[in-house]
PDB file with one MODEL, atoms N, CA, C and O in Angstrom:
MODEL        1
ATOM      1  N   UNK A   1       2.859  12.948  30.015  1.00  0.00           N
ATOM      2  CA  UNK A   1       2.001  14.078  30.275  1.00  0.00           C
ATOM      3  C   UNK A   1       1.849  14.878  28.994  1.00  0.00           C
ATOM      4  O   UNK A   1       2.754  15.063  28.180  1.00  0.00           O
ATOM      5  N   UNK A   2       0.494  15.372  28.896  1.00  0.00           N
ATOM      6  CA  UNK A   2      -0.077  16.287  27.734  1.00  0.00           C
ATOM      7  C   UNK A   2       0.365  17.776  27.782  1.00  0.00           C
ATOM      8  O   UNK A   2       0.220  18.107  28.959  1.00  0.00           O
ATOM      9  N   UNK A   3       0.840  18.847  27.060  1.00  0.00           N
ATOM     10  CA  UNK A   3       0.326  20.108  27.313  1.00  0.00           C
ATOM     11  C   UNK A   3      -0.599  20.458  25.720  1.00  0.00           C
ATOM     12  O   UNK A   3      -0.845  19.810  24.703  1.00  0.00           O
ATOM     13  N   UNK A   4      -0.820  21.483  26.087  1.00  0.00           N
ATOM     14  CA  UNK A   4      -1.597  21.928  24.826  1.00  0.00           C
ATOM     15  C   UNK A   4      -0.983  22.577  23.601  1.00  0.00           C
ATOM     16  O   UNK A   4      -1.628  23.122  22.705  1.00  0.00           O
ATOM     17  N   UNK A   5       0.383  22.452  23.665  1.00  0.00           N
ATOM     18  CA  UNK A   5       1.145  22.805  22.992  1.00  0.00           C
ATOM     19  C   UNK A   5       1.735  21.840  22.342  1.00  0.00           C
ATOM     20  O   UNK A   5       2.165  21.849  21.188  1.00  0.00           O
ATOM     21  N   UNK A   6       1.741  21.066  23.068  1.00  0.00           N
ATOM     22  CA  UNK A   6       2.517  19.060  22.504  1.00  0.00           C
ATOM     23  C   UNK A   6       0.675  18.823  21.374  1.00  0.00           C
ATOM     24  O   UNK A   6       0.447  18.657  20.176  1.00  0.00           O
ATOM     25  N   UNK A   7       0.186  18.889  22.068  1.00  0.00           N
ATOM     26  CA  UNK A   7      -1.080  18.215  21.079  1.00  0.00           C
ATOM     27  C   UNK A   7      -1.483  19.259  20.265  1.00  0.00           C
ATOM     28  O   UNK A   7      -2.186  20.192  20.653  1.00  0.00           O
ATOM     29  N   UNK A   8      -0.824  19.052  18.552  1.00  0.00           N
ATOM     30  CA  UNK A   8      -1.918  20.061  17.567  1.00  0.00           C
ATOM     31  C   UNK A   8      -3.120  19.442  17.392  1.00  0.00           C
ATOM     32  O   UNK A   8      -3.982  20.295  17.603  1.00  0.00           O
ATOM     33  N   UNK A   9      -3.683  18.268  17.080  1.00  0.00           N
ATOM     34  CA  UNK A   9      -5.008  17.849  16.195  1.00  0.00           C
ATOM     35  C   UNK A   9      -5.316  17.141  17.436  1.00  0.00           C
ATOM     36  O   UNK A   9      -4.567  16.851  18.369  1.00  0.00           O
ATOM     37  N   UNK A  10      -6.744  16.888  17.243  1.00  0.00           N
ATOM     38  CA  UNK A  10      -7.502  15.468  18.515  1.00  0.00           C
ATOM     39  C   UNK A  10      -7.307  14.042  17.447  1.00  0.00           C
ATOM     40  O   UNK A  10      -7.839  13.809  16.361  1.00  0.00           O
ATOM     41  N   UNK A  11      -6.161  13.100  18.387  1.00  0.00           N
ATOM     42  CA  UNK A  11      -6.194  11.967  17.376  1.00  0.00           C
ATOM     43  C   UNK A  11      -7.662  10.876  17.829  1.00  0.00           C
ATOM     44  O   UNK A  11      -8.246  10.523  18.853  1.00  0.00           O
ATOM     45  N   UNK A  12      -7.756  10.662  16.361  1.00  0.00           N
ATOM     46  CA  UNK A  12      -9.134  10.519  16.396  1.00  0.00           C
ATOM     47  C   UNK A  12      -8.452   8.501  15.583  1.00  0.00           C
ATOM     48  O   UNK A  12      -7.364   8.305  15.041  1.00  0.00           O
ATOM     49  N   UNK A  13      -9.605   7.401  15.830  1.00  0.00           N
ATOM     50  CA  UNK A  13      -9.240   6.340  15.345  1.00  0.00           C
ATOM     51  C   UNK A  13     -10.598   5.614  15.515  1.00  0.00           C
ATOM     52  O   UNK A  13     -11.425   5.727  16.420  1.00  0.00           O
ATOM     53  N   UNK A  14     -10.609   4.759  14.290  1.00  0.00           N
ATOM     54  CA  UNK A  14     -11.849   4.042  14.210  1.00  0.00           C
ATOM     55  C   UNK A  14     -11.587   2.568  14.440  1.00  0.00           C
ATOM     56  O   UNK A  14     -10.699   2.025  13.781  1.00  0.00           O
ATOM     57  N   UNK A  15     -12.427   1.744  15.497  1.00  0.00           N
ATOM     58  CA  UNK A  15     -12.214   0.800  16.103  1.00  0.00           C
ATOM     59  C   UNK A  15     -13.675   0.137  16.604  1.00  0.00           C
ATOM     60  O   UNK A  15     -14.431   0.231  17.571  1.00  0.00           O
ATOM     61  N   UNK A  16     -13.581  -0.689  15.166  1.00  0.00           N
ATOM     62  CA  UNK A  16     -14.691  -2.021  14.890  1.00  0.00           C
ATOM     63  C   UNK A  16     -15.492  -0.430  14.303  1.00  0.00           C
ATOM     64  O   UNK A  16     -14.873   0.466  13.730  1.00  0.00           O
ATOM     65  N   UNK A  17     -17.349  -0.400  14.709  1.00  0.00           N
ATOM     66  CA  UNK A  17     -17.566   0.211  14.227  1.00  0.00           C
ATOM     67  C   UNK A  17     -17.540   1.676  15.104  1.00  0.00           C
ATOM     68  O   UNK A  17     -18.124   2.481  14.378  1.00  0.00           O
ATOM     69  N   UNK A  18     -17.254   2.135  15.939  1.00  0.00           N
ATOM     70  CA  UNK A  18     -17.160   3.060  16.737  1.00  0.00           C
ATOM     71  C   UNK A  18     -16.255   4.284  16.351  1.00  0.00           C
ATOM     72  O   UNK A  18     -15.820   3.993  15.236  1.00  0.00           O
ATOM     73  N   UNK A  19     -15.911   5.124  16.603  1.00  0.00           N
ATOM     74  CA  UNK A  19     -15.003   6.330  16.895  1.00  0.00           C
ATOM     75  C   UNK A  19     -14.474   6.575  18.200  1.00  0.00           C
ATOM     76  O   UNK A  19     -15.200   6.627  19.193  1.00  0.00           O
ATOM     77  N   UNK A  20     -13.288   6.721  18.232  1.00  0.00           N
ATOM     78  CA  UNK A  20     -12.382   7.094  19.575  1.00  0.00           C
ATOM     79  C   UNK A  20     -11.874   8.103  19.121  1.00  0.00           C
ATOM     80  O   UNK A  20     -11.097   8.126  18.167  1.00  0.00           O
ATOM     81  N   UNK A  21     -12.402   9.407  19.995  1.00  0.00           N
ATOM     82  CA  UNK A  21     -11.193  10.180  19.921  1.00  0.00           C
ATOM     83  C   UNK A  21     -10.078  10.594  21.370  1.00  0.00           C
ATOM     84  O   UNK A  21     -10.265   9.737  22.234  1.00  0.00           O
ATOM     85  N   UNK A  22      -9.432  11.232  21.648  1.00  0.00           N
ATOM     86  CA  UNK A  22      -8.518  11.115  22.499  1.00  0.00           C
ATOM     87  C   UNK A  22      -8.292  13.052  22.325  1.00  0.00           C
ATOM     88  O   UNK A  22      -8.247  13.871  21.407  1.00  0.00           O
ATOM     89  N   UNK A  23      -8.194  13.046  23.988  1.00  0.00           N
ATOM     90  CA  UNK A  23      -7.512  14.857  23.961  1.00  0.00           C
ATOM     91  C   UNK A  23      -7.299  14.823  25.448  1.00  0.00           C
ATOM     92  O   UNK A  23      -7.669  14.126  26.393  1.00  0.00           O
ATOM     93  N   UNK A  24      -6.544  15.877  25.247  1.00  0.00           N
ATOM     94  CA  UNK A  24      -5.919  16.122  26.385  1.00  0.00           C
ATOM     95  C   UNK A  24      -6.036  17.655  26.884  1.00  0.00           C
ATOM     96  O   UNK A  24      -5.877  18.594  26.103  1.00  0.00           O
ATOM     97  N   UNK A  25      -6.384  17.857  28.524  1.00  0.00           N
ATOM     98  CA  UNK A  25      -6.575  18.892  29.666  1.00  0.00           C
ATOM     99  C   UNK A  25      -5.870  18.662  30.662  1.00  0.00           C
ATOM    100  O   UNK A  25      -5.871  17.644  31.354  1.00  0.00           O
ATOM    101  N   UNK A  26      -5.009  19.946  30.817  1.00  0.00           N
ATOM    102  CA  UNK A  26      -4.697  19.946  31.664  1.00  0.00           C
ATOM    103  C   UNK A  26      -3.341  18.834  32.523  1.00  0.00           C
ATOM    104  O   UNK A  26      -2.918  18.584  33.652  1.00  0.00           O
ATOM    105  N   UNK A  27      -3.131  18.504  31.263  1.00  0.00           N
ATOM    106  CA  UNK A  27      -1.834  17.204  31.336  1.00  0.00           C
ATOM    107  C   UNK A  27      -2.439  15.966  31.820  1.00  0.00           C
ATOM    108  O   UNK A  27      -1.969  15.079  32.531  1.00  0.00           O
ATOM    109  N   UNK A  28      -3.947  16.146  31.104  1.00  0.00           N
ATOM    110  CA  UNK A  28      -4.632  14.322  31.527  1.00  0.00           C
ATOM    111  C   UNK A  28      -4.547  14.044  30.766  1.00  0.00           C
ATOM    112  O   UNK A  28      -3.750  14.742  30.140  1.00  0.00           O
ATOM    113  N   UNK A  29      -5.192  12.763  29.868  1.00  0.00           N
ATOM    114  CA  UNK A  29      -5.621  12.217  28.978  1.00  0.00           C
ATOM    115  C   UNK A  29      -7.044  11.516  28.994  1.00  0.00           C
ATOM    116  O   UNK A  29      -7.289  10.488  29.625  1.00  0.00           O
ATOM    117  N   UNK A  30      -7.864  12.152  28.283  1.00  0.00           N
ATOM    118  CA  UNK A  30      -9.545  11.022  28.203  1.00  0.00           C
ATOM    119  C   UNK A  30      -9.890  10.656  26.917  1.00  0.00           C
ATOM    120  O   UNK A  30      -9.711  11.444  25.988  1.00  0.00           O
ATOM    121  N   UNK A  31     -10.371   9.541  26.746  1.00  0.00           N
ATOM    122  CA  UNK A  31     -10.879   9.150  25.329  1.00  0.00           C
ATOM    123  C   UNK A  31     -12.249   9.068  25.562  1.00  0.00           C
ATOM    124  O   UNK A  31     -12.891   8.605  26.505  1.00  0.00           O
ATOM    125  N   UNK A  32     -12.738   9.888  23.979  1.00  0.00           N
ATOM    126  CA  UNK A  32     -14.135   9.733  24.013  1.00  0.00           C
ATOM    127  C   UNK A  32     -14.609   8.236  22.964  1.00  0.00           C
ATOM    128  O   UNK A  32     -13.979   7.857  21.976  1.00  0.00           O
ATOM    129  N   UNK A  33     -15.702   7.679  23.455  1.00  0.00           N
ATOM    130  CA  UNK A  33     -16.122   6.759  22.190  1.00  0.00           C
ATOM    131  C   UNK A  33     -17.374   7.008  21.926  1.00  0.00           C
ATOM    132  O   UNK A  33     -18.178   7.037  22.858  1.00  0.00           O
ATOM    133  N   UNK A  34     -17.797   7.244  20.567  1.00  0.00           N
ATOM    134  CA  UNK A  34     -18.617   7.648  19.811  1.00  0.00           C
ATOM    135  C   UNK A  34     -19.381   9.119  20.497  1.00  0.00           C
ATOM    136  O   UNK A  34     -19.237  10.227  19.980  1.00  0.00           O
ATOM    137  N   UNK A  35     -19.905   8.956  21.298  1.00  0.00           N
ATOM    138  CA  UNK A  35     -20.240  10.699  22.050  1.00  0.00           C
ATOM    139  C   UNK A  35     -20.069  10.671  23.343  1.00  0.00           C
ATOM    140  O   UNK A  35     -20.212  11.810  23.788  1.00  0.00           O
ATOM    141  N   UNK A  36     -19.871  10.040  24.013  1.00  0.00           N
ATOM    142  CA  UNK A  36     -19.141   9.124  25.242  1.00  0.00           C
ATOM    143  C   UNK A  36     -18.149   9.494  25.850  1.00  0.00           C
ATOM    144  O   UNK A  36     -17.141   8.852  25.551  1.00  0.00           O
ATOM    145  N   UNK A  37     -17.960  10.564  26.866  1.00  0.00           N
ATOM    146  CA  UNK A  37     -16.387  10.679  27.396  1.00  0.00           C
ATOM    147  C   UNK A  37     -15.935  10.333  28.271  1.00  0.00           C
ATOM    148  O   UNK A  37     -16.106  11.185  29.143  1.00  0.00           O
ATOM    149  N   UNK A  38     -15.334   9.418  28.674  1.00  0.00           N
ATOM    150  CA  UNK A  38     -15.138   8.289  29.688  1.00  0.00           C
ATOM    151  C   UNK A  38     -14.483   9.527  30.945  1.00  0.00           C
ATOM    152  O   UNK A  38     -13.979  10.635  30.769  1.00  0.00           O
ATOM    153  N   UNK A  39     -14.748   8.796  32.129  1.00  0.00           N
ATOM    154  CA  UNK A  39     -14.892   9.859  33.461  1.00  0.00           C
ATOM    155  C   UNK A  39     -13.554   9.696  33.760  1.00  0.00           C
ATOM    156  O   UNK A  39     -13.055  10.639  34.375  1.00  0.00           O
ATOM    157  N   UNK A  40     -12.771   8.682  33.474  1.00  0.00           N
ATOM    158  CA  UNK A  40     -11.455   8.253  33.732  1.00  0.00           C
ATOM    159  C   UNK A  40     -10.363   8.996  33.179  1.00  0.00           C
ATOM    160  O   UNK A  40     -10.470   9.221  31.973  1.00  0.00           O
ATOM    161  N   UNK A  41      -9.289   9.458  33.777  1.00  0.00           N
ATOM    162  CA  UNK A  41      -8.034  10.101  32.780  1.00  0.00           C
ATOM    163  C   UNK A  41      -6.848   9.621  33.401  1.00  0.00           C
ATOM    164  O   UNK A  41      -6.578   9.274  34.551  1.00  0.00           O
ATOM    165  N   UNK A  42      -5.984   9.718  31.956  1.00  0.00           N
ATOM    166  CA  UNK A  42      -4.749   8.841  31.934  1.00  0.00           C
ATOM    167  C   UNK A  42      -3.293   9.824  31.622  1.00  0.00           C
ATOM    168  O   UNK A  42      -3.204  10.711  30.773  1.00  0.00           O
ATOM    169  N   UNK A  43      -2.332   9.415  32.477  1.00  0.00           N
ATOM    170  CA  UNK A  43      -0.828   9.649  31.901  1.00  0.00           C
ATOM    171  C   UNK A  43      -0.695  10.138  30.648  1.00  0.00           C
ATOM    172  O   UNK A  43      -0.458  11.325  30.423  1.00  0.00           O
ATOM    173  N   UNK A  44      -0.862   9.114  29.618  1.00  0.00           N
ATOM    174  CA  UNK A  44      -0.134   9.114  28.594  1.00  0.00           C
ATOM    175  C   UNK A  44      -1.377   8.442  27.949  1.00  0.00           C
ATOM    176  O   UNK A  44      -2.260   7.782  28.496  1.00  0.00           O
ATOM    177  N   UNK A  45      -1.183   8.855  26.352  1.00  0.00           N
ATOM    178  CA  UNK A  45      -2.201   9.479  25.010  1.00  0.00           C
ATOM    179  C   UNK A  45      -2.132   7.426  24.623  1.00  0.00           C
ATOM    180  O   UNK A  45      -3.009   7.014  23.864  1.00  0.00           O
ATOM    181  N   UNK A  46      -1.207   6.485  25.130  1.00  0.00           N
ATOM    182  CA  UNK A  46      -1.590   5.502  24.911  1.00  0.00           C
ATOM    183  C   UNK A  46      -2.396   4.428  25.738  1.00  0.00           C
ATOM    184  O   UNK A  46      -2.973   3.444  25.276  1.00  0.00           O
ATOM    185  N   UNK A  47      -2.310   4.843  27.131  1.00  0.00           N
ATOM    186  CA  UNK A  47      -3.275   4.266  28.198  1.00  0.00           C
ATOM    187  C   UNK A  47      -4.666   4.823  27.318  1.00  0.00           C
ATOM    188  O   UNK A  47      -5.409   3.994  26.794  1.00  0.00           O
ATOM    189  N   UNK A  48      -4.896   6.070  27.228  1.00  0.00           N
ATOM    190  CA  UNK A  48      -6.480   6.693  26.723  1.00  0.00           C
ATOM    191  C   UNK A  48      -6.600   5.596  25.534  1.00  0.00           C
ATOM    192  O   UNK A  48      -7.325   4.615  25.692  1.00  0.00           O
ATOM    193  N   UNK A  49      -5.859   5.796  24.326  1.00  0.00           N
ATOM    194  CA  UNK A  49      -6.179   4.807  23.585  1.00  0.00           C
ATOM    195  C   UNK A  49      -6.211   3.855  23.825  1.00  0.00           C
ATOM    196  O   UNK A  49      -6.742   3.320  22.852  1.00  0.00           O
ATOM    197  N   UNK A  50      -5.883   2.762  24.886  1.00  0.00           N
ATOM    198  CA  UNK A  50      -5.690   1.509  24.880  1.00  0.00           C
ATOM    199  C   UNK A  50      -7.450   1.367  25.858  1.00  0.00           C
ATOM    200  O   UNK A  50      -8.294   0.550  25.491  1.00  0.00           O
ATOM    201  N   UNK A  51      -7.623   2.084  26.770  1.00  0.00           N
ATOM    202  CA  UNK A  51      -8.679   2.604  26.960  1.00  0.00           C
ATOM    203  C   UNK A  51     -10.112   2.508  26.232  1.00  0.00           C
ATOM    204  O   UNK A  51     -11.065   1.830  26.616  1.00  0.00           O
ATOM    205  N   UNK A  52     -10.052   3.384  25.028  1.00  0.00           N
ATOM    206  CA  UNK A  52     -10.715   3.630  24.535  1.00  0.00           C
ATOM    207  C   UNK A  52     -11.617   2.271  23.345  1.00  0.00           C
ATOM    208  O   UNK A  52     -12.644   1.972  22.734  1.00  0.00           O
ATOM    209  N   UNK A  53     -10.033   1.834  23.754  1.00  0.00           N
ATOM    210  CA  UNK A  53     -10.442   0.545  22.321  1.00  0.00           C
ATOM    211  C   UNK A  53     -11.151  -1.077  23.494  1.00  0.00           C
ATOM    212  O   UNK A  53     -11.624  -2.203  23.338  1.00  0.00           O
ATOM    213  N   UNK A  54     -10.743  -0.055  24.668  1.00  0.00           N
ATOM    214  CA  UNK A  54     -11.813  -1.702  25.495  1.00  0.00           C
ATOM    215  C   UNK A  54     -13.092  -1.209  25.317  1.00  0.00           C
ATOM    216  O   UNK A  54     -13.999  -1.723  24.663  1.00  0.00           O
ATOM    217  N   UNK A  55     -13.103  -0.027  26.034  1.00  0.00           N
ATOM    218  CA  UNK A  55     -14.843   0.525  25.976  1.00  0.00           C
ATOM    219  C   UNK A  55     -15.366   0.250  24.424  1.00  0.00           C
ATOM    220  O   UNK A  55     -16.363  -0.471  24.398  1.00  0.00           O
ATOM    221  N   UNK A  56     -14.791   0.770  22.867  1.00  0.00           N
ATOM    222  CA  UNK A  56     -15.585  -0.039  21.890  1.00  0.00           C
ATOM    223  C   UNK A  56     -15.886  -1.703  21.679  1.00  0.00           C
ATOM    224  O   UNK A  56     -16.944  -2.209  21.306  1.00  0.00           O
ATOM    225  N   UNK A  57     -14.583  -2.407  22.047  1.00  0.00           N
ATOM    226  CA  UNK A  57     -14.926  -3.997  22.448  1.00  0.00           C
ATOM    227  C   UNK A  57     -16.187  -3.911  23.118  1.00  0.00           C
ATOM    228  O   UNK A  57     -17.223  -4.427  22.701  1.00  0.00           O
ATOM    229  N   UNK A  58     -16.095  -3.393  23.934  1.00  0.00           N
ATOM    230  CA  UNK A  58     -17.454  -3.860  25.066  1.00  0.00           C
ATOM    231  C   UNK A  58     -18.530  -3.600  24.992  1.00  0.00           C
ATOM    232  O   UNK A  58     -19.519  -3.993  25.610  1.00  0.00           O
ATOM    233  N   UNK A  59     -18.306  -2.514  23.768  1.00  0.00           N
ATOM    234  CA  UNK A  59     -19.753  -1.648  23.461  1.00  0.00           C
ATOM    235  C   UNK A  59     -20.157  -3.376  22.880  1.00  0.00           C
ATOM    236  O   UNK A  59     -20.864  -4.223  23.425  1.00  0.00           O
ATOM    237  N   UNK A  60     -19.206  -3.446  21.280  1.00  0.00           N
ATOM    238  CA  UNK A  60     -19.242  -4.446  19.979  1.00  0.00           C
ATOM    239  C   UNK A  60     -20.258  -5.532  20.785  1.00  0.00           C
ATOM    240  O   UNK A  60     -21.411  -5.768  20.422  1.00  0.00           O
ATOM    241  N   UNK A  61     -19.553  -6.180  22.022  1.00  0.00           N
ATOM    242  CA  UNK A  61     -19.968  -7.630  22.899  1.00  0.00           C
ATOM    243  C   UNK A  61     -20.953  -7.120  23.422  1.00  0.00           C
ATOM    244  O   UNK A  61     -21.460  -8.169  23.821  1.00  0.00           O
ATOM    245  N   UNK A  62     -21.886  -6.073  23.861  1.00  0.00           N
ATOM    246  CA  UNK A  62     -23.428  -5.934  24.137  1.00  0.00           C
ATOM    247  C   UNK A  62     -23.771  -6.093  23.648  1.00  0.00           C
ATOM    248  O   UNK A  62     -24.650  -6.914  23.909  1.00  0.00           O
ATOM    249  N   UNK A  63     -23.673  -5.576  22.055  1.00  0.00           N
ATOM    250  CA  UNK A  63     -24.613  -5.460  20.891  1.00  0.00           C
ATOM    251  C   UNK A  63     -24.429  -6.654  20.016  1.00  0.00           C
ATOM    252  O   UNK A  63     -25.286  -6.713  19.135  1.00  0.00           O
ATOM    253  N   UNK A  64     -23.656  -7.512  20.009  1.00  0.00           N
ATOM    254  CA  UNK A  64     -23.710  -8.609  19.382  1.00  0.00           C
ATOM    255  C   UNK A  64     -22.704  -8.529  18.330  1.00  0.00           C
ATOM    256  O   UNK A  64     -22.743  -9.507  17.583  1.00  0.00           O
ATOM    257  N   UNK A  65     -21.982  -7.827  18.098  1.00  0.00           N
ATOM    258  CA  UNK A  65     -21.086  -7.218  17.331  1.00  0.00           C
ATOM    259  C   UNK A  65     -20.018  -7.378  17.034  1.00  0.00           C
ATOM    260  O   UNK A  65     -19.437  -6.798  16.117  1.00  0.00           O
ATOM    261  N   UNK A  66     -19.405  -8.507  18.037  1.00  0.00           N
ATOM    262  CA  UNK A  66     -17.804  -9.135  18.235  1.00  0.00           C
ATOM    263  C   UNK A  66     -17.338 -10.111  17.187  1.00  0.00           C
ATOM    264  O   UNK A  66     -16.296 -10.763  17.260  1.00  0.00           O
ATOM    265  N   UNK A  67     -18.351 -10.153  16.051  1.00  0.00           N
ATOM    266  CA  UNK A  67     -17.594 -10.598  14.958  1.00  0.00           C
ATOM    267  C   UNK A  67     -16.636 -10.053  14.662  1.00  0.00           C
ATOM    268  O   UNK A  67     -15.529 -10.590  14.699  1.00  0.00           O
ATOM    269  N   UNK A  68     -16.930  -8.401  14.163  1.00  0.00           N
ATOM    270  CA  UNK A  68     -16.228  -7.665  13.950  1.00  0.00           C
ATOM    271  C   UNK A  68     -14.687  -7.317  14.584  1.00  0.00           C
ATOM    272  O   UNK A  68     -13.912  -6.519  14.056  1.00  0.00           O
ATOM    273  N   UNK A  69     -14.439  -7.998  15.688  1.00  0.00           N
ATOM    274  CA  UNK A  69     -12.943  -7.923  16.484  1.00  0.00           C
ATOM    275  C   UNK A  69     -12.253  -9.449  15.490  1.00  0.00           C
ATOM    276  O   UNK A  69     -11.102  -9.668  15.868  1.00  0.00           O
ATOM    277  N   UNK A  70     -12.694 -10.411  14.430  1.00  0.00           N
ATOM    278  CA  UNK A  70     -12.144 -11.121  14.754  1.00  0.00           C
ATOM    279  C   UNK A  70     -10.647 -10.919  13.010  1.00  0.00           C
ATOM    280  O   UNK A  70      -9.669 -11.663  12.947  1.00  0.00           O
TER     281      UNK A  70
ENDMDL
END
């Protein structure tokens, strides 16, 4: 669980070509990707990231882009 006191900065991580960032309300966790804030919230700051890095995969594999995972 998050408080707002545990989190100083929004960790932010770049994955393929996208942006994830990750923050926390209210002792959730949501990751955003690129302007994107997924409706889903998580436990813990590594579900969001682990999260966050499928939704850029999946973006990469629409767009043709999954070279880039290899």
């Amino acid at each position: 669980m998050c408080t707002t006191s545990h989190v100083t900065a929004t960790p932010t991580f770049q994955v393929g070509v996208h942006l994830v960032r990750l923050s926390c309300t209210e002792g959730r966790w949501t990751a955003t990707v690129d302007t994107v804030t997924s409706e889903k919230w998580y436990m813990s700051q590594a579900e969001a990231w682990a999260a966050g890095v499928r939704e850029a995969y999946r973006l990469d594999r629409l767009s043709g882009k999954k070279e880039l995972w290899r």
